[in-house]
PASEBA-1860 file (N, C-alpha, C; in nm, 3 decimals):
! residues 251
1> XXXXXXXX> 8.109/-12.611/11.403/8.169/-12.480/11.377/8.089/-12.401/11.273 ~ 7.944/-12.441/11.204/7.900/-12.435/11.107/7.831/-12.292/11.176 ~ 7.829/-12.287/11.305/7.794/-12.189/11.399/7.862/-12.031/11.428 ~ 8.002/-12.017/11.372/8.080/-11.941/11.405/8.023/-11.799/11.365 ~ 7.916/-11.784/11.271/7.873/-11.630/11.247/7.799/-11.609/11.340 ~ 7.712/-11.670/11.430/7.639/-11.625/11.465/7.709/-11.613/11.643 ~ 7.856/-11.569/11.637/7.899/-11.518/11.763/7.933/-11.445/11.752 ~ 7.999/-11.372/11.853/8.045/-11.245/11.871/8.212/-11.278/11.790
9> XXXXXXXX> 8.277/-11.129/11.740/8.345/-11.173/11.656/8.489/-11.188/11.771 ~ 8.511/-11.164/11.918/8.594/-11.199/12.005/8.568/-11.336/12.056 ~ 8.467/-11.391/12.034/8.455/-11.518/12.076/8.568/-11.622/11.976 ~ 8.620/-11.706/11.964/8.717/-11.822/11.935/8.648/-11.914/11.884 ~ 8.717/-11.998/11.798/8.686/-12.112/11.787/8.683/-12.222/11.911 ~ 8.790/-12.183/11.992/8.825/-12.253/12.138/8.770/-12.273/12.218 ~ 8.675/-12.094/12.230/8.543/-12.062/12.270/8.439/-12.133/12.257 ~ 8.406/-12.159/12.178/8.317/-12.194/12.104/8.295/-12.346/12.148
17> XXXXXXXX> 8.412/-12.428/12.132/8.416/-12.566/12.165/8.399/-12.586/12.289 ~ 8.477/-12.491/12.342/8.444/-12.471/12.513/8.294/-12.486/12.548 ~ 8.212/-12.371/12.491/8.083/-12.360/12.530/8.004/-12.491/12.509 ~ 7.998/-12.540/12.336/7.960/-12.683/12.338/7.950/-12.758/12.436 ~ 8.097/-12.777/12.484/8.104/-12.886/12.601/8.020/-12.862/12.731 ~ 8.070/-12.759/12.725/7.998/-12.711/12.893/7.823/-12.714/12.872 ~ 7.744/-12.754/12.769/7.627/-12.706/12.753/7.551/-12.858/12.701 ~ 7.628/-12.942/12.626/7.619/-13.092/12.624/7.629/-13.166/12.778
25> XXXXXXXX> 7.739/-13.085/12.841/7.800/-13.210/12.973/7.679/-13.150/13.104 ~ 7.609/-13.036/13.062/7.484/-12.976/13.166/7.405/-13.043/13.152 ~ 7.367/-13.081/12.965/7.226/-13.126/12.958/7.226/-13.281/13.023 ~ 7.338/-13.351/12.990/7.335/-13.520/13.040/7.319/-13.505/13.196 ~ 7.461/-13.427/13.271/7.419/-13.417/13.388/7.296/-13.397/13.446 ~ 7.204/-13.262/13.391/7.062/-13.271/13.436/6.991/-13.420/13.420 ~ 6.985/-13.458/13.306/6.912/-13.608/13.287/6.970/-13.700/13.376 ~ 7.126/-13.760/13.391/7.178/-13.855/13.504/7.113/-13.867/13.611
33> XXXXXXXX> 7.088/-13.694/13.688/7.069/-13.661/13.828/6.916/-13.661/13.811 ~ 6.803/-13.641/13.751/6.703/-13.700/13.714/6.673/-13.871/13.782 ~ 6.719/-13.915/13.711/6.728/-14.039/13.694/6.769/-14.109/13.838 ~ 6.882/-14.061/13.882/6.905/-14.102/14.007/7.027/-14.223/13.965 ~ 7.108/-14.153/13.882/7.200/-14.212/13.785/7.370/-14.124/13.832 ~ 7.458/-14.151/13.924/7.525/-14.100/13.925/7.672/-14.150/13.844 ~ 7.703/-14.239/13.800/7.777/-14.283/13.684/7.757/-14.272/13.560 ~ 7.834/-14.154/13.437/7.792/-14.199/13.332/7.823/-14.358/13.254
41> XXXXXXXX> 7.896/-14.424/13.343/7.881/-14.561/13.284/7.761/-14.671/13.322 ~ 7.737/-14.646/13.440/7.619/-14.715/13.444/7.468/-14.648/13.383 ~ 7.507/-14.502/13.317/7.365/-14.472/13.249/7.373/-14.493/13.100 ~ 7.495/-14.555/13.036/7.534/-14.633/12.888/7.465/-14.785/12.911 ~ 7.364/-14.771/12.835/7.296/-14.887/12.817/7.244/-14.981/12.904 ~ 7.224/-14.880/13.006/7.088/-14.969/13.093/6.993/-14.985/13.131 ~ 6.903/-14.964/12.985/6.791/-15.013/12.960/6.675/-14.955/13.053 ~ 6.685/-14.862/13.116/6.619/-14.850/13.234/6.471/-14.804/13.187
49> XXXXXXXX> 6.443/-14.747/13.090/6.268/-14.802/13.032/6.274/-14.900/12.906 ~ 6.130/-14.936/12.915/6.059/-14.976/12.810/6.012/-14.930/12.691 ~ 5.987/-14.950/12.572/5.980/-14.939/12.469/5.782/-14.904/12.469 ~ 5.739/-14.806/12.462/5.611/-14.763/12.434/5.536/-14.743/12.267 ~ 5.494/-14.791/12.212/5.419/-14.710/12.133/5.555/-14.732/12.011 ~ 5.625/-14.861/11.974/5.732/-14.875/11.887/5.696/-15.009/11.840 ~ 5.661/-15.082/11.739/5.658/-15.185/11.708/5.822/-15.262/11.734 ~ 5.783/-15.409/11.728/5.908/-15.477/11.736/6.046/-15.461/11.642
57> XXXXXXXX> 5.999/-15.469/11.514/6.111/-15.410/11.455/6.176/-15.309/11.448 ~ 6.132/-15.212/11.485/6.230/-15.092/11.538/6.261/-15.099/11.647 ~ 6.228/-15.150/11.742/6.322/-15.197/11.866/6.408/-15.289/11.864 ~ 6.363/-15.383/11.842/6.483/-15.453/11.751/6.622/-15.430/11.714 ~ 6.600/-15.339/11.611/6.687/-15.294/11.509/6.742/-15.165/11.562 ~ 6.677/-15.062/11.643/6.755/-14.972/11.677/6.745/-14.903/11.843 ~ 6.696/-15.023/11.883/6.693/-15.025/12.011/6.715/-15.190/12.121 ~ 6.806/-15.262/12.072/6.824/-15.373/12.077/6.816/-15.418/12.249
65> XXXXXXXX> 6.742/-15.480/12.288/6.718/-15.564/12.378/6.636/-15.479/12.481 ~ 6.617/-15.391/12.451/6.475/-15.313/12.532/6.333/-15.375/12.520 ~ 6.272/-15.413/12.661/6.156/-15.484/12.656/6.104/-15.361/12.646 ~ 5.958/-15.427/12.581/5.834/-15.359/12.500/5.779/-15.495/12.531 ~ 5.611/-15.437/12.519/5.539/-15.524/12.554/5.404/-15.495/12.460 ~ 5.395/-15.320/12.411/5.292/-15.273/12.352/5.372/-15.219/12.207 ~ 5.280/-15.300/12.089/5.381/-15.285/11.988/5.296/-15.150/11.939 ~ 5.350/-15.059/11.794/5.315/-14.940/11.779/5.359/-14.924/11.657
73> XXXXXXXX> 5.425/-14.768/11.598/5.399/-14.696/11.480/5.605/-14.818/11.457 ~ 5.603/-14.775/11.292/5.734/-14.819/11.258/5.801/-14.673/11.220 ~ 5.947/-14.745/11.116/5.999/-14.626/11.026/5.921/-14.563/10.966 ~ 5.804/-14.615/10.874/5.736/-14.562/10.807/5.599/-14.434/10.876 ~ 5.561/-14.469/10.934/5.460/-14.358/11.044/5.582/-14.292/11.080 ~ 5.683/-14.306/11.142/5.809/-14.213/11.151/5.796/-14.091/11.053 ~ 5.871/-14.129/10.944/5.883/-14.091/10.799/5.746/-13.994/10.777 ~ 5.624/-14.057/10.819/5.536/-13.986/10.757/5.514/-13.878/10.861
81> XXXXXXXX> 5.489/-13.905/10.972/5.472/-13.783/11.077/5.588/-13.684/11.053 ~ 5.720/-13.690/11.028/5.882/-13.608/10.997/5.815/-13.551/10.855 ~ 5.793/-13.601/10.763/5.692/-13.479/10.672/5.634/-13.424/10.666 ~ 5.478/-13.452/10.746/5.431/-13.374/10.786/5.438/-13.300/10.848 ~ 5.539/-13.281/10.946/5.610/-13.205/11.035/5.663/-13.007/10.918 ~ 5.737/-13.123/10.834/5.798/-13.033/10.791/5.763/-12.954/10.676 ~ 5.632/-13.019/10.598/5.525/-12.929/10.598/5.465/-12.817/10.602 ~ 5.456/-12.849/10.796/5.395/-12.751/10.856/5.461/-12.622/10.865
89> XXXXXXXX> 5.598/-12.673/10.881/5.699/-12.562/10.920/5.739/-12.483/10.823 ~ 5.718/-12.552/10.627/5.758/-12.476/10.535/5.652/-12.435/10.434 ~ 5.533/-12.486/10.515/5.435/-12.523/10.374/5.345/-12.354/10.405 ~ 5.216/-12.358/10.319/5.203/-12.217/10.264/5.062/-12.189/10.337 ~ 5.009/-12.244/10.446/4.918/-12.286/10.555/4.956/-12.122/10.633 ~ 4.858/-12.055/10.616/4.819/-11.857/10.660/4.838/-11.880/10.808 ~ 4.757/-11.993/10.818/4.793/-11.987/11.016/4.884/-12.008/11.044 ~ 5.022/-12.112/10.972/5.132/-12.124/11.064/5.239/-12.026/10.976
97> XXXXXXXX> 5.217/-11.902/10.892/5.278/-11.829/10.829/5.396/-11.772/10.938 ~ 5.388/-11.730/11.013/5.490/-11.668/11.129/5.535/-11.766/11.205 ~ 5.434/-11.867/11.274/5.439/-11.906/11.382/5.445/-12.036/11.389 ~ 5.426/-12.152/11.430/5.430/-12.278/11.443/5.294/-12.313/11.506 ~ 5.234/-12.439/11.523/5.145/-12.440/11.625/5.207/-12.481/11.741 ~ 5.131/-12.403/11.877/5.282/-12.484/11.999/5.207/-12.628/12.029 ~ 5.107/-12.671/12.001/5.125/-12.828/12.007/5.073/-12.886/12.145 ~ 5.143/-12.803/12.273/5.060/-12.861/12.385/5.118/-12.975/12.437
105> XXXXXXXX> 5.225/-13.036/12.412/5.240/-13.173/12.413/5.258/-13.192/12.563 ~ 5.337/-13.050/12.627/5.444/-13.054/12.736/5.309/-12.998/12.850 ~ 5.325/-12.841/12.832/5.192/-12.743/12.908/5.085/-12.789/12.818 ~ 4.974/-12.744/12.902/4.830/-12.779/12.895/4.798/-12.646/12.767 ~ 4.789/-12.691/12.679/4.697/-12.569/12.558/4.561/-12.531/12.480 ~ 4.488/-12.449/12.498/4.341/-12.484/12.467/4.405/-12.550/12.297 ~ 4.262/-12.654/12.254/4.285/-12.706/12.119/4.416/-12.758/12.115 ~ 4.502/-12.807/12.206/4.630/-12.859/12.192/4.595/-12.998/12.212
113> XXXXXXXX> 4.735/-13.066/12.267/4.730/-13.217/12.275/4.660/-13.227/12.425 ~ 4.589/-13.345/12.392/4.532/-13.382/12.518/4.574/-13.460/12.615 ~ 4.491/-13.363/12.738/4.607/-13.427/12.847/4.537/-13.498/12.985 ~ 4.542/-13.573/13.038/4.504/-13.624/13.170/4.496/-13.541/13.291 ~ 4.581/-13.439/13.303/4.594/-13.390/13.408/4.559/-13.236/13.352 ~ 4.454/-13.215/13.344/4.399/-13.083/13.266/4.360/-12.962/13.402 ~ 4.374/-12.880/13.413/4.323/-12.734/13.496/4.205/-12.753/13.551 ~ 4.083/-12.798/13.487/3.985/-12.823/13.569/4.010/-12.961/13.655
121> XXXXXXXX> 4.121/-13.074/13.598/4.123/-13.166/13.653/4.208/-13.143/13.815 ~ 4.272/-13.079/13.796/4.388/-13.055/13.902/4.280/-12.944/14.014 ~ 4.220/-12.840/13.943/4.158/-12.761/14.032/4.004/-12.829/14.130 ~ 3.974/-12.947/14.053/3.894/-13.007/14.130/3.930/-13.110/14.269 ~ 4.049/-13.156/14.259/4.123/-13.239/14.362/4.134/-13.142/14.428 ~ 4.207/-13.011/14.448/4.206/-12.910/14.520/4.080/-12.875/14.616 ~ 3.975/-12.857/14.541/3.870/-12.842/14.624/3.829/-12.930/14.713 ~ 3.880/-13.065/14.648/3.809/-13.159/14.714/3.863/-13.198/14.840
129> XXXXXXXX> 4.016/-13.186/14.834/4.081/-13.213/14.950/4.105/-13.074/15.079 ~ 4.096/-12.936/15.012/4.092/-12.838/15.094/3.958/-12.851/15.202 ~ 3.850/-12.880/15.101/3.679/-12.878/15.185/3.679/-13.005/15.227 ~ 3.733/-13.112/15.205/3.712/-13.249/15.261/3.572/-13.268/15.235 ~ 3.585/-13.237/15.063/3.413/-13.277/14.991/3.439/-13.431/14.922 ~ 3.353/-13.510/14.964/3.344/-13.632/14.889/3.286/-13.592/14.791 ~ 3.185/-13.520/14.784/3.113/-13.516/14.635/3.216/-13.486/14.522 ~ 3.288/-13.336/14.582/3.450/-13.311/14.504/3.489/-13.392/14.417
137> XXXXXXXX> 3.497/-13.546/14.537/3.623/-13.594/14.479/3.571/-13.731/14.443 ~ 3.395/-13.752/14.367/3.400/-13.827/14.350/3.369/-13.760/14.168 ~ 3.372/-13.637/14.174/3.357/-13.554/14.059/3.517/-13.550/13.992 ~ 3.596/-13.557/14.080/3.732/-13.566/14.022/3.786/-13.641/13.945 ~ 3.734/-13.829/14.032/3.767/-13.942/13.977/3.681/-13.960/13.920 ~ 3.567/-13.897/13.862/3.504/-13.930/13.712/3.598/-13.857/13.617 ~ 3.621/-13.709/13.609/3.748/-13.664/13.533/3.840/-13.803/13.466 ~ 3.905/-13.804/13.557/4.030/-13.872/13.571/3.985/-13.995/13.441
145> XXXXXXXX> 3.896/-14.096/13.525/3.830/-14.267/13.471/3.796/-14.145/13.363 ~ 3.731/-14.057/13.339/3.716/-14.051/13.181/3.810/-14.046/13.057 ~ 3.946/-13.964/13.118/4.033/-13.982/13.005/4.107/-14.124/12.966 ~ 4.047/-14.191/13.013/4.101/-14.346/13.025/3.987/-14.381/12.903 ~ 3.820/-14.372/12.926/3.769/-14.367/12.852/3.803/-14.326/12.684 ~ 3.851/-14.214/12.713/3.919/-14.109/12.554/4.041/-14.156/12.510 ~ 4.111/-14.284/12.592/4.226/-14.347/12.548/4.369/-14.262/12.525 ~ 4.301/-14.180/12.644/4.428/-14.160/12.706/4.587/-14.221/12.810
153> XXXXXXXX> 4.523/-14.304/12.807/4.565/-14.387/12.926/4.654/-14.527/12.868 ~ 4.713/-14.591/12.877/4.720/-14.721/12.826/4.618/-14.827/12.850 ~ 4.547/-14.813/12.958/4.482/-14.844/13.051/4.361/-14.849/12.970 ~ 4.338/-14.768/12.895/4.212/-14.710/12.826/4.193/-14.798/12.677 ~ 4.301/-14.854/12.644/4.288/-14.924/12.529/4.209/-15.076/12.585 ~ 4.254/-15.089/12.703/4.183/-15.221/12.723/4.027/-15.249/12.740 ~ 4.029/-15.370/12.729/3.862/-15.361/12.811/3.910/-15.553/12.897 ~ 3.851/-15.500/13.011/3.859/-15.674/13.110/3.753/-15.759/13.016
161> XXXXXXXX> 3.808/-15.857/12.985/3.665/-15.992/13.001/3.676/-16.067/13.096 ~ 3.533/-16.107/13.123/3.501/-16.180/13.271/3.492/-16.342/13.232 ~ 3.505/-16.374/13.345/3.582/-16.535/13.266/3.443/-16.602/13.215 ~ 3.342/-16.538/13.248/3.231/-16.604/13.161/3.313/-16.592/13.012 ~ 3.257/-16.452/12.975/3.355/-16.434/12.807/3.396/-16.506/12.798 ~ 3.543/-16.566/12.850/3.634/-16.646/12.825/3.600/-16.811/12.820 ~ 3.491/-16.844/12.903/3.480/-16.971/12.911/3.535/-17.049/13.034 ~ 3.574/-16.957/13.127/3.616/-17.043/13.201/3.556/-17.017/13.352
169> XXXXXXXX> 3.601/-17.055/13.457/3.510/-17.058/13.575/3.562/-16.998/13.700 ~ 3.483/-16.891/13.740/3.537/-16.785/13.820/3.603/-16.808/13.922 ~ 3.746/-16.738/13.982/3.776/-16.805/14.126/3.685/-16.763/14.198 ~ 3.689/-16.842/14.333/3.603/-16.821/14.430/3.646/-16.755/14.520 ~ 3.606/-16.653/14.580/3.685/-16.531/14.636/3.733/-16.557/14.778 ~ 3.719/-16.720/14.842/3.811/-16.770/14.923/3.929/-16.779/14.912 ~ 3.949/-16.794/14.782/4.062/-16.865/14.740/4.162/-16.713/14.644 ~ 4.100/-16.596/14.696/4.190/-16.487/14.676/4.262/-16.390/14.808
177> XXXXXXXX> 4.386/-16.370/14.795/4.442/-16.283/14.900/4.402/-16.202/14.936 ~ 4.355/-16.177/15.041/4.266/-16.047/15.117/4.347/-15.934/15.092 ~ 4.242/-15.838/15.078/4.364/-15.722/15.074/4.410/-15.691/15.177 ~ 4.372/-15.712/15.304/4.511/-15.702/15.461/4.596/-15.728/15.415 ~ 4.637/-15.863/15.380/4.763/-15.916/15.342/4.820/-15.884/15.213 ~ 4.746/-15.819/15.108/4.790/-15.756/14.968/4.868/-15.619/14.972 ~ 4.818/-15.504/15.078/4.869/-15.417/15.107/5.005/-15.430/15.216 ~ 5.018/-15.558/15.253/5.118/-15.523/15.295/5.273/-15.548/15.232
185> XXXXXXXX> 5.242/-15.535/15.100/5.364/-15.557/14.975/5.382/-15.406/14.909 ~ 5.266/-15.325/15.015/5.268/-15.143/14.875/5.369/-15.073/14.953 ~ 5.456/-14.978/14.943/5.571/-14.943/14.962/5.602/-14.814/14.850 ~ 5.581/-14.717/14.922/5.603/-14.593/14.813/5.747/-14.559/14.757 ~ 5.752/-14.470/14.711/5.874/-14.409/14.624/5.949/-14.363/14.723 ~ 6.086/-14.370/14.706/6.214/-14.295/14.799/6.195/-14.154/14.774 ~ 6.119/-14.106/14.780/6.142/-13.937/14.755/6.175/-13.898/14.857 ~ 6.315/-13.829/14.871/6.384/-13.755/14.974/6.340/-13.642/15.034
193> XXXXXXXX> 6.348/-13.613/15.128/6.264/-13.469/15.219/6.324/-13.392/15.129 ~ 6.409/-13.365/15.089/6.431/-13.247/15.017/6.380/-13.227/14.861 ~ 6.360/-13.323/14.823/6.277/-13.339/14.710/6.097/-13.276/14.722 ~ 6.032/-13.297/14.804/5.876/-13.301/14.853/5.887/-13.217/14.968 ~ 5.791/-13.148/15.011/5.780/-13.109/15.147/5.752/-13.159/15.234 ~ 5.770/-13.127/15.374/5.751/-13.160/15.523/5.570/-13.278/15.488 ~ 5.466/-13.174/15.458/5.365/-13.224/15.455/5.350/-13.331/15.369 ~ 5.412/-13.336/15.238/5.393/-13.428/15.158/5.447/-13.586/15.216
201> XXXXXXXX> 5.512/-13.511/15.281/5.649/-13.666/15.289/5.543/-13.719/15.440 ~ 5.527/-13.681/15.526/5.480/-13.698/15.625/5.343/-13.790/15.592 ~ 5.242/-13.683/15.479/5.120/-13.748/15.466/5.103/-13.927/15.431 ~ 5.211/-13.919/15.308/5.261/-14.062/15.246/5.322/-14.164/15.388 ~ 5.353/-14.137/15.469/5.398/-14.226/15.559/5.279/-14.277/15.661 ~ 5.215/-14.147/15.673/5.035/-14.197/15.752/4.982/-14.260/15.704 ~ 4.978/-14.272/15.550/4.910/-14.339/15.488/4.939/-14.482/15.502 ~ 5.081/-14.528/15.452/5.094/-14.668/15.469/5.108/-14.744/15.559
209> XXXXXXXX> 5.123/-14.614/15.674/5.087/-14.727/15.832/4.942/-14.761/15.895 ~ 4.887/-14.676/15.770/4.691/-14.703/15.847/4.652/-14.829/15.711 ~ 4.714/-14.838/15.596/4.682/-14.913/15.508/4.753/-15.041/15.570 ~ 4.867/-15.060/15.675/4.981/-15.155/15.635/5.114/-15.162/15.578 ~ 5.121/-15.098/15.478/5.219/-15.083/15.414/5.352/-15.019/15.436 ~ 5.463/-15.014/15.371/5.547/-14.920/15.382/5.590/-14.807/15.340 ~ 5.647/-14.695/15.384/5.701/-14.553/15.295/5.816/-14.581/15.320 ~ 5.897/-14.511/15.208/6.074/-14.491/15.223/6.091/-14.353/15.204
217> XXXXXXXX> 6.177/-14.359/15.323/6.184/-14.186/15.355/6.272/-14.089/15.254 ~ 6.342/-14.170/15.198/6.441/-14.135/15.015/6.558/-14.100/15.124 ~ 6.692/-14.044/15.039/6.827/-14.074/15.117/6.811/-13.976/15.199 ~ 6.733/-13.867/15.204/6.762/-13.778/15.313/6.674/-13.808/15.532 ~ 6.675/-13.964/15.487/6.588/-13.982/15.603/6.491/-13.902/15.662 ~ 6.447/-13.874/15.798/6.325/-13.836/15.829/6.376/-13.756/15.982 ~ 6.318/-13.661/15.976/6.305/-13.541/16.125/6.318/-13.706/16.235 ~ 6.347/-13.619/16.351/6.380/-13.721/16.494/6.247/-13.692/16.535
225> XXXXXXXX> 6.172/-13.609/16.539/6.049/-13.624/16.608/5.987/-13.736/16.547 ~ 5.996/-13.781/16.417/5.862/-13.872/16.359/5.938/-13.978/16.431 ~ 6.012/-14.039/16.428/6.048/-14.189/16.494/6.027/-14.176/16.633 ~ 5.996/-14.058/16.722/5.956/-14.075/16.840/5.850/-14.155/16.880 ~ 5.845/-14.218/16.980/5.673/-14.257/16.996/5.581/-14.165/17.029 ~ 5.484/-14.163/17.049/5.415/-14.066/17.046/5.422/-14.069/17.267 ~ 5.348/-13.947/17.316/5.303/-13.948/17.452/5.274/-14.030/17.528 ~ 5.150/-14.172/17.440/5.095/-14.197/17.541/5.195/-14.382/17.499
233> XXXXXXXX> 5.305/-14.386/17.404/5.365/-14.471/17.442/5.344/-14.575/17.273 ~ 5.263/-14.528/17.143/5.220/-14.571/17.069/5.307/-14.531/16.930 ~ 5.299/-14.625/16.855/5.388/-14.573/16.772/5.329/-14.462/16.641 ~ 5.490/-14.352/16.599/5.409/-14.220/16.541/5.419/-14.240/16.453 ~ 5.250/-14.197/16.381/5.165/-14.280/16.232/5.327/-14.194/16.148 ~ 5.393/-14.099/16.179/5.436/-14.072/16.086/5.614/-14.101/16.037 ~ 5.567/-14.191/16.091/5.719/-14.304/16.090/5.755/-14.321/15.989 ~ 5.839/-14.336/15.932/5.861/-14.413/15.782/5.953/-14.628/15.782
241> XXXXXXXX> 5.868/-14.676/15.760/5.928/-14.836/15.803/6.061/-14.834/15.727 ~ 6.054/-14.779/15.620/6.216/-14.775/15.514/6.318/-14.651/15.565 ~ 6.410/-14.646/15.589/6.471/-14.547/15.612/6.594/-14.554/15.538 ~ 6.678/-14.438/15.466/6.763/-14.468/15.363/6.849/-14.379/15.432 ~ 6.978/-14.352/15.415/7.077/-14.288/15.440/7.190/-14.217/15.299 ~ 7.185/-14.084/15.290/7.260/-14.069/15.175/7.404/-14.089/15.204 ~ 7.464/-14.135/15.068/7.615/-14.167/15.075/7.676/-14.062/15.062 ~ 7.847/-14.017/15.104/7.873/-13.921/15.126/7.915/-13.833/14.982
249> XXX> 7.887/-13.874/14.893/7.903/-13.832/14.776/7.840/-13.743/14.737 ~ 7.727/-13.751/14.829/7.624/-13.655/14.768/7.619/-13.538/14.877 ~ 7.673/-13.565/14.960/7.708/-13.440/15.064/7.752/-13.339/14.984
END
């Protein structure tokens, strides 16, 4: 209620509580339906990520039984980044006199935070897949493998050792699962036709029937033409092997 001047002076206290609610119970709803979470009791404490970039004791302690696997900053880097923060926001620094810096974290910003999926990065896949240029797109996935390089990536912190390093003695590549038989465990995301477009959803299903694999068509299943066979009696690449059905709830 610490809020009440800054309404109109017909607005209520009643009002007021009203609006709260309705503007708290939007924001969870947006996140639930996100998530693919339609109970708020099953979205109370179930754990459904991992702990990134948090050392153990603060997960621990204020995030209790969430796996983490990559430990990170504590209270204290907390503490110190929340000062510096605030700092920025009160301190006597000519450039952020009006303004804040916007940071970049979210949109792509020149001199902002850095990001993986940068404008030249995105506009080069474009080319590459409109012209069906390999060169494109072998210019792309250097992009890409480089911000892994710049440790961007989680991916990027590592480095492989080869079991020489290690001391020990290489398998022999008889004795590894071919990838025929490896791909046929890959199985994409339920994204619903109405989620993705016609082309998107379609492309992902060609794909895992020329790799092997499976697509799931997400709850809104798939057009009657794709499960047709095709003309000459063969089955159509753009089938989906998973097929989901939405419950009527969501009608």
């Amino acid at each position: 209620m610490h809020m009440r001047g800054e309404f109109p002076k017909e607005v209520d206290a009643t009002e007021i509580v009203y609006r709260y609610i309705k503007a708290v119970g939007k924001g969870i709803l947006k996140v639930m339906s996100k998530m693919g979470i339609s109970t708020y009791q099953s979205y109370c404490g179930g754990q459904i990520f991992d702990a990134v970039g948090l050392n153990s004791d603060l997960v621990d302690k204020y995030f209790f039984g969430t796996a983490t696997s990559i430990e990170g900053i504590g209270l204290s880097e907390i503490a110190d980044e929340t000062v510096s923060r605030h700092h920025a926001a009160f301190g006597k620094d000519p450039v952020l006199a009006s303004t804040l810096d916007i940071g970049g974290e979210y949109a792509y910003r020149m001199r902002g935070e850095s990001h993986a999926w940068t404008p030249d990065v995105v506009a080069t896949l474009q080319h590459a897949v409109r012209g069906n240029s390999q060169d494109r797109y072998r210019e792309f996935a250097h992009m890409v493998n480089e911000t892994s390089v710049r440790m961007n990536t989680i991916r990027g912190l590592f480095k492989i050792k080869s079991a020489e390093v290690l001391g020990r003695k290489p398998v022999s590549l008889d004795q590894v699962e071919p990838a025929v038989d490896i791909v046929k465990r890959f199985s994409t995301g339920a994204m619903s036709f109405g989620s993705i477009s016609r082309e998107a959803h379609t492309t992902l299903a060609i794909a895992m029937n020329k790799i092997g694999g499976k697509s799931n068509t997400g709850e809104g299943g798939e057009e009657s033409d794709r499960y047709l066979p095709l003309p000459d009696g063969s089955m159509n690449p753009e089938r989906s092997a998973i097929k989901q059905i939405a419950s009527g709830r969501l009608a």
